[in-house]
PDB file of N, H, CA, C and O in Angstrom:
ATOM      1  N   UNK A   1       8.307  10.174 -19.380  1.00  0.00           N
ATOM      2  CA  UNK A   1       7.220  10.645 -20.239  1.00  0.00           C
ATOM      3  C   UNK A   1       5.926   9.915 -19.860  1.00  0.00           C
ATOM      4  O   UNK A   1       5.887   8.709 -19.617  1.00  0.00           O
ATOM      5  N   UNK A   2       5.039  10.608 -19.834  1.00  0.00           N
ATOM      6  H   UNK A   2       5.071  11.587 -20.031  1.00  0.00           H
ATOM      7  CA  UNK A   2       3.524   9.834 -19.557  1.00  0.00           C
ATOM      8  C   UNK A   2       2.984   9.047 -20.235  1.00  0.00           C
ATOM      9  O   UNK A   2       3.661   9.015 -21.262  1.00  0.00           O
ATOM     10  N   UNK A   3       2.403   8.559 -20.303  1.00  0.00           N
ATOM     11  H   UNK A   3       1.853   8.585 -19.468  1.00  0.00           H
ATOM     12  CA  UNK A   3       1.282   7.456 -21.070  1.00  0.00           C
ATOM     13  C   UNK A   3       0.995   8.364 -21.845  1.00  0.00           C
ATOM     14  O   UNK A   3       1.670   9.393 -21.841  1.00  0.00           O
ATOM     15  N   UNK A   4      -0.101   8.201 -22.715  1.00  0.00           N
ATOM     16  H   UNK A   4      -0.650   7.365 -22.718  1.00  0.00           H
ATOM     17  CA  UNK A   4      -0.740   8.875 -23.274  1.00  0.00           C
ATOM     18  C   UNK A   4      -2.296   8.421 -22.961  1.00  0.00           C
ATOM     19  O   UNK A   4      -3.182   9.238 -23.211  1.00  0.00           O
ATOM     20  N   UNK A   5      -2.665   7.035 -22.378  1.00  0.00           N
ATOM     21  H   UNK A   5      -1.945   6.372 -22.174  1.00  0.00           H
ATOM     22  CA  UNK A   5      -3.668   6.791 -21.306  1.00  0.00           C
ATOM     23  C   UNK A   5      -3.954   7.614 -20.427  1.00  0.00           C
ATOM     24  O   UNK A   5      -5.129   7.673 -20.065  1.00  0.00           O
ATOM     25  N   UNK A   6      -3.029   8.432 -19.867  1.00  0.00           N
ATOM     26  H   UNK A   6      -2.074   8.384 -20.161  1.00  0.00           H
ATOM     27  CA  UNK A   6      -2.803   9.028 -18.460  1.00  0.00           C
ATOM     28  C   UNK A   6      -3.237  10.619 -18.598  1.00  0.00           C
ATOM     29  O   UNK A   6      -3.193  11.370 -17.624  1.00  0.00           O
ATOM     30  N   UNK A   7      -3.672  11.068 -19.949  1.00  0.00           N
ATOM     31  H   UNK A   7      -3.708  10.459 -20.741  1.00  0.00           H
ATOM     32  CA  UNK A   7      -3.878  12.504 -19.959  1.00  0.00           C
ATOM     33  C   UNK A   7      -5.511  11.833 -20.258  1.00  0.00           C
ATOM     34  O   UNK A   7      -5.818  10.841 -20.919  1.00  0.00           O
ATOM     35  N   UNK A   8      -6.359  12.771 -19.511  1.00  0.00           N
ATOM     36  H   UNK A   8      -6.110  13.577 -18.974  1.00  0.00           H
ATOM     37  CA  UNK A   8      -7.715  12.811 -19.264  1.00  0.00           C
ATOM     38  C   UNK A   8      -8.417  13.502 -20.835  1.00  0.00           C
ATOM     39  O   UNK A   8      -9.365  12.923 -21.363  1.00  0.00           O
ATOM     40  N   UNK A   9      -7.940  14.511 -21.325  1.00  0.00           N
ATOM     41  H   UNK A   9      -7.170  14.982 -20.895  1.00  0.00           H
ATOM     42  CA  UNK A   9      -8.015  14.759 -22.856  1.00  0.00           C
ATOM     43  C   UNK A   9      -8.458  13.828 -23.712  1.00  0.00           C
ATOM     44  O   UNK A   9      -9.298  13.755 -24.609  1.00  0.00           O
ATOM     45  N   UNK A  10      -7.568  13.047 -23.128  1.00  0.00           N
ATOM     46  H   UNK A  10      -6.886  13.106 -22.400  1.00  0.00           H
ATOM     47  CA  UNK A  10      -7.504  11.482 -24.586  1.00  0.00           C
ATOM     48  C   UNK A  10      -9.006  11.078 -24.519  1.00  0.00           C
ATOM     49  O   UNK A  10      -9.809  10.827 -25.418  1.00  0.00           O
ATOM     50  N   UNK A  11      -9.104  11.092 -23.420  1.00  0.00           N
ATOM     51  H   UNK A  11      -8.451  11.296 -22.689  1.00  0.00           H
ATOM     52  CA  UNK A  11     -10.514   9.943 -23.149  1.00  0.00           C
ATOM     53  C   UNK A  11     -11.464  10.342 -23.189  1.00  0.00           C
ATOM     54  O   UNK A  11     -12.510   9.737 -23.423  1.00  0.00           O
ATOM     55  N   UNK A  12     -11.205  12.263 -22.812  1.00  0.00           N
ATOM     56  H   UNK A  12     -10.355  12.755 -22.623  1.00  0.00           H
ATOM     57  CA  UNK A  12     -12.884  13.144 -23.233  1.00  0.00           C
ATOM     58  C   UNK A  12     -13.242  12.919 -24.971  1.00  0.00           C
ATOM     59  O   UNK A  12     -14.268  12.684 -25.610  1.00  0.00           O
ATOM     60  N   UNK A  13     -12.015  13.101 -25.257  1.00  0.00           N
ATOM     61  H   UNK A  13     -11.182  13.292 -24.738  1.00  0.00           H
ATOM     62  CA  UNK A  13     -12.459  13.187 -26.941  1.00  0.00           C
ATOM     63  C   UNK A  13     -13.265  12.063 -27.350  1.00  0.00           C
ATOM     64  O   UNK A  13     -14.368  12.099 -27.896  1.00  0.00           O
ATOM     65  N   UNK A  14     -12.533  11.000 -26.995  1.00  0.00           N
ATOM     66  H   UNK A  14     -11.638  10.971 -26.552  1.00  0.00           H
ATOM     67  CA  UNK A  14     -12.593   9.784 -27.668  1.00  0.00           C
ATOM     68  C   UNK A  14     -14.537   9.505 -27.802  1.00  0.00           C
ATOM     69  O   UNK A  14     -15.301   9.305 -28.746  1.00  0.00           O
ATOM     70  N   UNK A  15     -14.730   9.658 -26.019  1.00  0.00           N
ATOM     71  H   UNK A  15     -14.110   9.821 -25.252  1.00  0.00           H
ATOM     72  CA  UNK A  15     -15.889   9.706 -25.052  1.00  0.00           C
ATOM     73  C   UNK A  15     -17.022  10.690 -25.859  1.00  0.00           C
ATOM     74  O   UNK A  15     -18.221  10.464 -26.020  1.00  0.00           O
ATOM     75  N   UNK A  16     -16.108  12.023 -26.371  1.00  0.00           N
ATOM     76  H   UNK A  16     -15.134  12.206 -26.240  1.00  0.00           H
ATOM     77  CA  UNK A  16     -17.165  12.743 -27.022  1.00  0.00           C
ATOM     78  C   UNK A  16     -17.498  12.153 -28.681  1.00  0.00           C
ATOM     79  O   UNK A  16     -18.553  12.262 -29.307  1.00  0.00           O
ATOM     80  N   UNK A  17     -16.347  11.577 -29.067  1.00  0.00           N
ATOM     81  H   UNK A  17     -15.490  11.488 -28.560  1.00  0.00           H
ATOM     82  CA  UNK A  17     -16.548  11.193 -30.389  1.00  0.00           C
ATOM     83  C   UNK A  17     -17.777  10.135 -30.516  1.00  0.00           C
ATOM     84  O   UNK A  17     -18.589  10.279 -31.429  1.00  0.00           O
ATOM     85  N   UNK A  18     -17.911   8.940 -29.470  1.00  0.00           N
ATOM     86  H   UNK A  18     -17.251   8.824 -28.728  1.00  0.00           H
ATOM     87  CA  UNK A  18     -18.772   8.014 -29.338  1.00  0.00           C
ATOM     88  C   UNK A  18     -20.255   8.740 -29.611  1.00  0.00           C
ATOM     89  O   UNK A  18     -21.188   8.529 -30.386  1.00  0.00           O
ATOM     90  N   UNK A  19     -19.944   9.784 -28.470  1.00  0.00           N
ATOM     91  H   UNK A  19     -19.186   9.955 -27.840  1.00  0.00           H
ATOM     92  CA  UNK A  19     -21.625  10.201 -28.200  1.00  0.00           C
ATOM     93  C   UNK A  19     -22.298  11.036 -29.099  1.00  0.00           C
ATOM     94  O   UNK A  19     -23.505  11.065 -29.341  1.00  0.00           O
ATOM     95  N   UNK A  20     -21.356  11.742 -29.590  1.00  0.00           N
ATOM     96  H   UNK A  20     -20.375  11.718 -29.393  1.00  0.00           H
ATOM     97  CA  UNK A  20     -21.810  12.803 -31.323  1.00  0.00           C
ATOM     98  C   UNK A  20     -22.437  11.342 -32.363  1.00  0.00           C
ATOM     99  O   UNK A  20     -23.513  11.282 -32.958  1.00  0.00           O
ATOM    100  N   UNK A  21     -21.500  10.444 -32.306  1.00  0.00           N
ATOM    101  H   UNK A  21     -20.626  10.494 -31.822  1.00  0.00           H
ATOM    102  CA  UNK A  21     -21.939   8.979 -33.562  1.00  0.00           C
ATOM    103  C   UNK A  21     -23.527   8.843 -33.248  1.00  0.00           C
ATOM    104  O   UNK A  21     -24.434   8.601 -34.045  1.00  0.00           O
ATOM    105  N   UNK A  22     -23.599   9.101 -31.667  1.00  0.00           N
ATOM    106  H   UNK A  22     -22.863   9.297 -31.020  1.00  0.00           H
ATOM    107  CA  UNK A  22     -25.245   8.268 -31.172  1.00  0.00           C
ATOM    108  C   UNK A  22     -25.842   9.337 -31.258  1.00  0.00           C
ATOM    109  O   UNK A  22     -27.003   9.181 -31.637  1.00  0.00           O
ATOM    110  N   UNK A  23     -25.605  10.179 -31.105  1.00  0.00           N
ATOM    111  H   UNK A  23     -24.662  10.306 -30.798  1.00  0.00           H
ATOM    112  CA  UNK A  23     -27.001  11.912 -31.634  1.00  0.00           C
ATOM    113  C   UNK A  23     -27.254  11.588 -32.840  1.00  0.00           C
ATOM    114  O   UNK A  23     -28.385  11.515 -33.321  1.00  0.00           O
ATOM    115  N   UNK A  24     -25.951  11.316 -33.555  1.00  0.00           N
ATOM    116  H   UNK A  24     -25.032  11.375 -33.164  1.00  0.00           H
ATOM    117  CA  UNK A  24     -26.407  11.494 -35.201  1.00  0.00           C
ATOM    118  C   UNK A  24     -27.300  10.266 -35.196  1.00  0.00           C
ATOM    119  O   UNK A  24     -28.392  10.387 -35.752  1.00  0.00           O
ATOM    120  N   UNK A  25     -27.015   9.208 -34.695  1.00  0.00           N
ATOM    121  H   UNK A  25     -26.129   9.110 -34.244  1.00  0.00           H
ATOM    122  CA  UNK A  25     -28.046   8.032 -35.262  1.00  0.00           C
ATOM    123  C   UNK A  25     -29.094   7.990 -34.279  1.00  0.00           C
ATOM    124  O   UNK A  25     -29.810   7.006 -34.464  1.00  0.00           O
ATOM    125  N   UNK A  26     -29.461   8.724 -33.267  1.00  0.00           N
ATOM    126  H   UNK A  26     -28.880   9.523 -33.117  1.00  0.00           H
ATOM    127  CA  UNK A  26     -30.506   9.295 -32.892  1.00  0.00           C
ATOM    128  C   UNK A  26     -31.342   9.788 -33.873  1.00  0.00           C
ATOM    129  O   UNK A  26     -32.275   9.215 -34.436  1.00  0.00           O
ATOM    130  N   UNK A  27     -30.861  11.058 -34.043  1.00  0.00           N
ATOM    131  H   UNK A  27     -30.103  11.524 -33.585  1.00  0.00           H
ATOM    132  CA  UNK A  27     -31.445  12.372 -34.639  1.00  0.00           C
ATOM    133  C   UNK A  27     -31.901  11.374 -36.270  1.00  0.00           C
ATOM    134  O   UNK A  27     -32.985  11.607 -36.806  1.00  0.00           O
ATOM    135  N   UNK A  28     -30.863  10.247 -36.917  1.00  0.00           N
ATOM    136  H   UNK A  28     -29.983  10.058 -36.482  1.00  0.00           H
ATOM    137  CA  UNK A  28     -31.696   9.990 -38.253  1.00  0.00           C
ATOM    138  C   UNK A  28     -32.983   9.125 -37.763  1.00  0.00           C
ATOM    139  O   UNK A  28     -34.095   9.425 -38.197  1.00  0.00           O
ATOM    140  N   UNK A  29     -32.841   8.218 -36.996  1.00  0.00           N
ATOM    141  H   UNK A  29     -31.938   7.975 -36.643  1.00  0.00           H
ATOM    142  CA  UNK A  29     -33.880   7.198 -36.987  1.00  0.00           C
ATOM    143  C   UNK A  29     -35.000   7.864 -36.377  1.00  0.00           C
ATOM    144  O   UNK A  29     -36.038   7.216 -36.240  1.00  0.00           O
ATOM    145  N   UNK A  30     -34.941   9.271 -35.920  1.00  0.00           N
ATOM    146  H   UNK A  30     -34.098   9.797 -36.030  1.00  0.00           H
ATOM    147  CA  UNK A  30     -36.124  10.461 -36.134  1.00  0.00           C
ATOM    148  C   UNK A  30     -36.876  10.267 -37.195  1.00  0.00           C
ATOM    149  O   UNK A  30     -38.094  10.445 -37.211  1.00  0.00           O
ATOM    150  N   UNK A  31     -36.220   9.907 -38.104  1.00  0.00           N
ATOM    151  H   UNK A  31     -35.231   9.762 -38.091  1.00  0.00           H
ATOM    152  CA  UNK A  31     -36.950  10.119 -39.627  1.00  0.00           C
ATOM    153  C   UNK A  31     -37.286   9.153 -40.705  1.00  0.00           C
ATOM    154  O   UNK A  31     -37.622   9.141 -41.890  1.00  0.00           O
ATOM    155  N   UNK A  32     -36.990   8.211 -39.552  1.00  0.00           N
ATOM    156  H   UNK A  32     -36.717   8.220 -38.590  1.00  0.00           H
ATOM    157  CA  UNK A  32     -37.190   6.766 -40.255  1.00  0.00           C
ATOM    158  C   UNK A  32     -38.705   6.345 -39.056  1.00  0.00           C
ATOM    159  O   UNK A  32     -39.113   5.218 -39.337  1.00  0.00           O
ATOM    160  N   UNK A  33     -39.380   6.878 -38.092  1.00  0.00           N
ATOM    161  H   UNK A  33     -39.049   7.794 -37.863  1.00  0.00           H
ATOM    162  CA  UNK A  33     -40.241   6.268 -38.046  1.00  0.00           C
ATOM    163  C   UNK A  33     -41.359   6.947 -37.464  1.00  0.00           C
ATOM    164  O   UNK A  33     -40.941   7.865 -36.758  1.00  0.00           O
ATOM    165  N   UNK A  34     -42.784   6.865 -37.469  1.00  0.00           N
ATOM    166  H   UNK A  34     -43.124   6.119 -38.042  1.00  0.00           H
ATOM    167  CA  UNK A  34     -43.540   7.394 -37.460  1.00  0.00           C
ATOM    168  C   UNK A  34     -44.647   7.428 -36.412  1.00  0.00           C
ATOM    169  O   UNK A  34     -45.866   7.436 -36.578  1.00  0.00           O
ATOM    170  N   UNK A  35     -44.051   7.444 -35.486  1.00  0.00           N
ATOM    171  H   UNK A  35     -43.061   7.438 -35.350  1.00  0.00           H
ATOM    172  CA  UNK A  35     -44.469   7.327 -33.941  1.00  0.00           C
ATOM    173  C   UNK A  35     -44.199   8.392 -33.022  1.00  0.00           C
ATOM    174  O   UNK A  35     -43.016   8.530 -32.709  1.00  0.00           O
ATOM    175  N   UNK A  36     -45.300   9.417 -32.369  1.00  0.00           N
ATOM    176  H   UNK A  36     -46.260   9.304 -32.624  1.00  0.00           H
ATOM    177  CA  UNK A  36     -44.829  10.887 -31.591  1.00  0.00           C
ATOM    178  C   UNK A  36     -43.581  10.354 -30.713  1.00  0.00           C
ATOM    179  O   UNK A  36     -42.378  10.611 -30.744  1.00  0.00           O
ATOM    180  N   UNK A  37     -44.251   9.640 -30.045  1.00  0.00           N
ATOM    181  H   UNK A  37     -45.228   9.431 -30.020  1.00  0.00           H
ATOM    182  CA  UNK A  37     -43.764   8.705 -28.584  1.00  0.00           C
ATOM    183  C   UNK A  37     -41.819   8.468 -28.685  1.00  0.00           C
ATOM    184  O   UNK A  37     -40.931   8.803 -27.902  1.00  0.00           O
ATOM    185  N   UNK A  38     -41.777   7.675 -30.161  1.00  0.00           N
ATOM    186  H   UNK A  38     -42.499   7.402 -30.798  1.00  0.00           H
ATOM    187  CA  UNK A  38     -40.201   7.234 -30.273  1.00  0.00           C
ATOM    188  C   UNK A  38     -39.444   8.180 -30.378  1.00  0.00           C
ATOM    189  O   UNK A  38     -38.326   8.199 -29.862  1.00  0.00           O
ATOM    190  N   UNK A  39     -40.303   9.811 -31.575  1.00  0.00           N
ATOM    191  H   UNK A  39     -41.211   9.796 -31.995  1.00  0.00           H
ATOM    192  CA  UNK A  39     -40.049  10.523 -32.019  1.00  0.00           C
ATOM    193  C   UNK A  39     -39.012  11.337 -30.653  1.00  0.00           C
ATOM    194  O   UNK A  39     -37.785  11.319 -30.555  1.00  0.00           O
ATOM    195  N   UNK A  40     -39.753  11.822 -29.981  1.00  0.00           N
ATOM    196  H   UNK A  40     -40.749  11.836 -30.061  1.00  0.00           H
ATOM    197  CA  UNK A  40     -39.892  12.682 -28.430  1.00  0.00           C
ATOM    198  C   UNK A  40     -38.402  11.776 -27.528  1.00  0.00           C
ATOM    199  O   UNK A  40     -37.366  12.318 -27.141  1.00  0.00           O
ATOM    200  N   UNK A  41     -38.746  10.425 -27.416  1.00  0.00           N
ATOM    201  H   UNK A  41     -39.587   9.985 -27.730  1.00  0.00           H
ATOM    202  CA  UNK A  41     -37.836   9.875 -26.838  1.00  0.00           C
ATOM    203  C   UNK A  41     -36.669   9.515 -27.461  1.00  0.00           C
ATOM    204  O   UNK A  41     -35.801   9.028 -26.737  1.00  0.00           O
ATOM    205  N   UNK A  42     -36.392   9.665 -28.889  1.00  0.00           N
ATOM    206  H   UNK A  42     -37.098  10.060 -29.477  1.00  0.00           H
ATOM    207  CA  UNK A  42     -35.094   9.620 -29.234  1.00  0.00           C
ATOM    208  C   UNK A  42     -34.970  11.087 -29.505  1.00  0.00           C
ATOM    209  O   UNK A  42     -33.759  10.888 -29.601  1.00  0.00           O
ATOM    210  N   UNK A  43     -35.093  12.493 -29.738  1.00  0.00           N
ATOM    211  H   UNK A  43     -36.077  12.654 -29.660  1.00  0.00           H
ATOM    212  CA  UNK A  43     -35.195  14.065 -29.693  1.00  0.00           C
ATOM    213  C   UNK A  43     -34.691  13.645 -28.217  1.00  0.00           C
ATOM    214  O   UNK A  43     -33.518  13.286 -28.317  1.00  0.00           O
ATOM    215  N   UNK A  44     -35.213  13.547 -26.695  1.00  0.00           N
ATOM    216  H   UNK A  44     -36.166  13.839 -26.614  1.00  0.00           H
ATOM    217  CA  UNK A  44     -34.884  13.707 -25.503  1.00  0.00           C
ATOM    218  C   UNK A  44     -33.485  13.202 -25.581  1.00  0.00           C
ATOM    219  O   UNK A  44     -32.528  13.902 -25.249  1.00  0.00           O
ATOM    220  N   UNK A  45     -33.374  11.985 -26.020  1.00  0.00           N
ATOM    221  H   UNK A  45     -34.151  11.416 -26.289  1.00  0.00           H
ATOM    222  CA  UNK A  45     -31.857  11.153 -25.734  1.00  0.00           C
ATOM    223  C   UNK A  45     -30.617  11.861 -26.256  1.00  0.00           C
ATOM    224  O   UNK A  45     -29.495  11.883 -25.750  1.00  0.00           O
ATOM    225  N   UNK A  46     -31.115  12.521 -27.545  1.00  0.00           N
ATOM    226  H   UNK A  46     -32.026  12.503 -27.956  1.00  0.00           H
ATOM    227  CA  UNK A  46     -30.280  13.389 -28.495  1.00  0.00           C
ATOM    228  C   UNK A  46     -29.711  14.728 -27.725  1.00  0.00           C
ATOM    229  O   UNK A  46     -28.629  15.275 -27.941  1.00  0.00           O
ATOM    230  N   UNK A  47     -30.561  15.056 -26.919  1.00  0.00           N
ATOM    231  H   UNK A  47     -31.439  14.612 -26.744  1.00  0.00           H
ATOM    232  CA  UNK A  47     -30.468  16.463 -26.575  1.00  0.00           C
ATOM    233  C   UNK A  47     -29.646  15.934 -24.911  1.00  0.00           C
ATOM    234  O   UNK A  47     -28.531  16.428 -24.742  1.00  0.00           O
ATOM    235  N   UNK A  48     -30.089  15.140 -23.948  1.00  0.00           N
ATOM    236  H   UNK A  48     -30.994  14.739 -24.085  1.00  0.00           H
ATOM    237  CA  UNK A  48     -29.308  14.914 -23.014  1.00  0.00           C
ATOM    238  C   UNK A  48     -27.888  14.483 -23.367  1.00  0.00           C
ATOM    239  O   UNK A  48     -26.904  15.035 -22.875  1.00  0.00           O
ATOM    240  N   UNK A  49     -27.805  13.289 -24.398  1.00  0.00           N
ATOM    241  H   UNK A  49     -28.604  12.840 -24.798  1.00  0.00           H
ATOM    242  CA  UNK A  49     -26.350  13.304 -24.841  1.00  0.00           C
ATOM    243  C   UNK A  49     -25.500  14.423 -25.194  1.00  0.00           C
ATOM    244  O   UNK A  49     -24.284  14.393 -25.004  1.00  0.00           O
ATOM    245  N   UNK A  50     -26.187  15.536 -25.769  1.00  0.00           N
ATOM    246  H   UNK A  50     -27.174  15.560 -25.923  1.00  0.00           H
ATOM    247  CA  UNK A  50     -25.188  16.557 -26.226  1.00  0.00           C
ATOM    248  C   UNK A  50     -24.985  17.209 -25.022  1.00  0.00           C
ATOM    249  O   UNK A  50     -23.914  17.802 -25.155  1.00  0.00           O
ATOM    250  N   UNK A  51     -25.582  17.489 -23.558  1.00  0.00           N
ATOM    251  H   UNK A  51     -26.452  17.007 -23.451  1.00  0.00           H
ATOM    252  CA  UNK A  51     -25.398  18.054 -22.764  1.00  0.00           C
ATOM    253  C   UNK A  51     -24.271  16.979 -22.059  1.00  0.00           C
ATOM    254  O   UNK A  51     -24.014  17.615 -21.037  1.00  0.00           O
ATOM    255  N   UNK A  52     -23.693  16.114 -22.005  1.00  0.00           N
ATOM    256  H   UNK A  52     -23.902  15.598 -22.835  1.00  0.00           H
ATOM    257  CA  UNK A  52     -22.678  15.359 -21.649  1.00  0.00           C
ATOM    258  C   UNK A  52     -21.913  15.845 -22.691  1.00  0.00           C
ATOM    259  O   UNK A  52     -20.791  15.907 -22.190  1.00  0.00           O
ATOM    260  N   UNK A  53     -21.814  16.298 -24.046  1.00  0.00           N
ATOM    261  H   UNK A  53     -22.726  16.248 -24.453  1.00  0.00           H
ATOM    262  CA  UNK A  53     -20.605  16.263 -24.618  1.00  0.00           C
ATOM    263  C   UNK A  53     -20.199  18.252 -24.458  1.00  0.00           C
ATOM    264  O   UNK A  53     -19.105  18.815 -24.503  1.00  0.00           O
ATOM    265  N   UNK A  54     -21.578  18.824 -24.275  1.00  0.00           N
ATOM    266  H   UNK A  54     -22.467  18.366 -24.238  1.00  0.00           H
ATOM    267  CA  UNK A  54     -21.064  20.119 -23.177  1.00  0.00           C
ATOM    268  C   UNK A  54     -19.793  19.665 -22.387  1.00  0.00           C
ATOM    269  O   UNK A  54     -18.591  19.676 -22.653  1.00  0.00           O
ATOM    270  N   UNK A  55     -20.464  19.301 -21.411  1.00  0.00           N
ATOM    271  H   UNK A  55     -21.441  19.292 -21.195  1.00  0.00           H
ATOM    272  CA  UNK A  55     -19.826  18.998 -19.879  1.00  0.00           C
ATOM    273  C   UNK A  55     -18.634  18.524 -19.806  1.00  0.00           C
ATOM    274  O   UNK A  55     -17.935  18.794 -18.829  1.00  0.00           O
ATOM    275  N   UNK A  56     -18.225  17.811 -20.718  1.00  0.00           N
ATOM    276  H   UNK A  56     -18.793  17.591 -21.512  1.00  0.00           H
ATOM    277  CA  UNK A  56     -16.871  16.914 -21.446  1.00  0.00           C
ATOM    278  C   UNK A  56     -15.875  18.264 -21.848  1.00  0.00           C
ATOM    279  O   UNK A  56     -14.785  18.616 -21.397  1.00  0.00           O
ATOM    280  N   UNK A  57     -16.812  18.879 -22.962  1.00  0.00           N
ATOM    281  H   UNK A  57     -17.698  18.593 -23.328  1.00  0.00           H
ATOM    282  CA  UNK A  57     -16.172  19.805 -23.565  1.00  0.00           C
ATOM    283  C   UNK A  57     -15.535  20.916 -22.346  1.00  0.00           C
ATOM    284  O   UNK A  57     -14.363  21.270 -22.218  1.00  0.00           O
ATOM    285  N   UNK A  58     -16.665  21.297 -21.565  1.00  0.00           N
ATOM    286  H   UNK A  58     -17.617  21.009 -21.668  1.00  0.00           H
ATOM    287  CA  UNK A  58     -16.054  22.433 -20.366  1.00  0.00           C
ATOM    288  C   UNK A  58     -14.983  21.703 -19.409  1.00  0.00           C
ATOM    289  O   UNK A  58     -14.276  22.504 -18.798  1.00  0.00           O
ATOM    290  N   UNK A  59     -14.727  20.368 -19.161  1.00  0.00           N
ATOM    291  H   UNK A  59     -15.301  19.717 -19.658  1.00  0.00           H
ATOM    292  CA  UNK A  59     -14.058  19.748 -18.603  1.00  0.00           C
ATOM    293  C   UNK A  59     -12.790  19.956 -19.369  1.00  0.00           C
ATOM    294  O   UNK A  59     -11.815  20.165 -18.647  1.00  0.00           O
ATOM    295  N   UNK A  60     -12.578  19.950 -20.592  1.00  0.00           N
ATOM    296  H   UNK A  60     -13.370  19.780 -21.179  1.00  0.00           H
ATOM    297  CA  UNK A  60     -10.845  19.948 -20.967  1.00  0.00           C
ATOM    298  C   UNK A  60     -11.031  21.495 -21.435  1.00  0.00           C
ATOM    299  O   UNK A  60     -10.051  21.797 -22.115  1.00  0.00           O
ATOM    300  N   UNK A  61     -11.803  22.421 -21.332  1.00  0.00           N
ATOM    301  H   UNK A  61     -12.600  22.176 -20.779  1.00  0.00           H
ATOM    302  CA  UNK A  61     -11.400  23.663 -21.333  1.00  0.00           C
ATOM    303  C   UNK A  61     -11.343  24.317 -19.429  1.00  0.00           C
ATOM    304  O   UNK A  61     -11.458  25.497 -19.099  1.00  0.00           O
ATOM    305  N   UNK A  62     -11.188  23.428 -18.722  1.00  0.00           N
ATOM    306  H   UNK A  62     -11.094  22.470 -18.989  1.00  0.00           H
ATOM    307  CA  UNK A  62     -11.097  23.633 -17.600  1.00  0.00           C
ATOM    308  C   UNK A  62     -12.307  24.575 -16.882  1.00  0.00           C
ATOM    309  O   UNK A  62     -12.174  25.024 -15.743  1.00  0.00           O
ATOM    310  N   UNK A  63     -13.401  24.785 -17.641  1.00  0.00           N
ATOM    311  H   UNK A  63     -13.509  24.420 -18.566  1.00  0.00           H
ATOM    312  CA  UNK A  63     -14.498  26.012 -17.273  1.00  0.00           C
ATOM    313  C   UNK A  63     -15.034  25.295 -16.126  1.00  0.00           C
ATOM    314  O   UNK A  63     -15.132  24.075 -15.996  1.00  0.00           O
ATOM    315  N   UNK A  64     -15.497  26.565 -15.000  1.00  0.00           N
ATOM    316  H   UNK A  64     -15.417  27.556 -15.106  1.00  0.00           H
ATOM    317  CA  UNK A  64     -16.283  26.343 -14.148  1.00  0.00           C
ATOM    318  C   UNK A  64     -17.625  25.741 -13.752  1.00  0.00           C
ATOM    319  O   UNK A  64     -18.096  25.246 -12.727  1.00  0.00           O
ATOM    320  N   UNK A  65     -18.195  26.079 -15.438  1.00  0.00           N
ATOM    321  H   UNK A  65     -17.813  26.481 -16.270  1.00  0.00           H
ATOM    322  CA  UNK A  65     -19.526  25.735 -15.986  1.00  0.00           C
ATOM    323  C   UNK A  65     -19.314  24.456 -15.897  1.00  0.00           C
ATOM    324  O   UNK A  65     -18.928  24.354 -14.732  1.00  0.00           O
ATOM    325  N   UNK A  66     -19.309  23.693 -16.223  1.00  0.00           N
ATOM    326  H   UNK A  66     -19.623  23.776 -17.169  1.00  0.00           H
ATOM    327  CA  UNK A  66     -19.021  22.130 -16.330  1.00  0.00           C
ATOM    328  C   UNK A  66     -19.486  21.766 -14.749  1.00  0.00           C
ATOM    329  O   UNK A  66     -20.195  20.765 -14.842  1.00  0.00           O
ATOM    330  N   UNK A  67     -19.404  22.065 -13.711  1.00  0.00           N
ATOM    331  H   UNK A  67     -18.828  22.878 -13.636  1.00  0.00           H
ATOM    332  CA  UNK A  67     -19.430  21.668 -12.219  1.00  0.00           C
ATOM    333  C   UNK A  67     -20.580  22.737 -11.888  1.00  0.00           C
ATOM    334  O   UNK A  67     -20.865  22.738 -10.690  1.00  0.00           O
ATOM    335  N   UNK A  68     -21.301  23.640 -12.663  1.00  0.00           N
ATOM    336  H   UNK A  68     -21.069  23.640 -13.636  1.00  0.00           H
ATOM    337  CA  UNK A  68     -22.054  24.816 -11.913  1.00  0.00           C
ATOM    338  C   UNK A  68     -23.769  23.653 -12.396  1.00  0.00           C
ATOM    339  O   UNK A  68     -23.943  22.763 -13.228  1.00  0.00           O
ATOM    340  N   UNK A  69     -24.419  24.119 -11.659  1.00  0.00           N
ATOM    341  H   UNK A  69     -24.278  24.842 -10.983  1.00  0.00           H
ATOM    342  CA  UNK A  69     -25.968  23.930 -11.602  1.00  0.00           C
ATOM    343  C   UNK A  69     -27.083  24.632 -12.602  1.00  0.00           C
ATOM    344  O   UNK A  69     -28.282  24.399 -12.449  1.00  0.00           O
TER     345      UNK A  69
END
């Protein structure tokens, strides 16, 4: 029987669970401060992280998308 280390699944989730925690506390401290600049650069960080938890996601649905341009 395998690990359960050893299935790649385990570690997308886990990997995606981390990075959803940091959007959300991205996306609040949006609203805790009052600067365009931080505003823009935590919105950017928010939005590239979710495109990793795409890419994660197309990775254990085996999609092509995940590797396309």
């Amino acid at each position: 029987m395998a690990h359960r280390d050893a299935n790649p699944t385990h570690h997308t989730e886990r990997v995606k669970g981390e990075l959803n925690a940091l959007i959300e506390h991205l996306r609040e401290d949006i609203t805790k401060v009052d600067d365009p600049q931080f505003k823009a650069m935590f919105e950017t960080s928010a939005e590239v992280l979710g495109g990793l938890v795409k890419a994660f996601t197309h990775y254990e649905q085996k999609s092509e998308a995940a590797w396309k341009p």
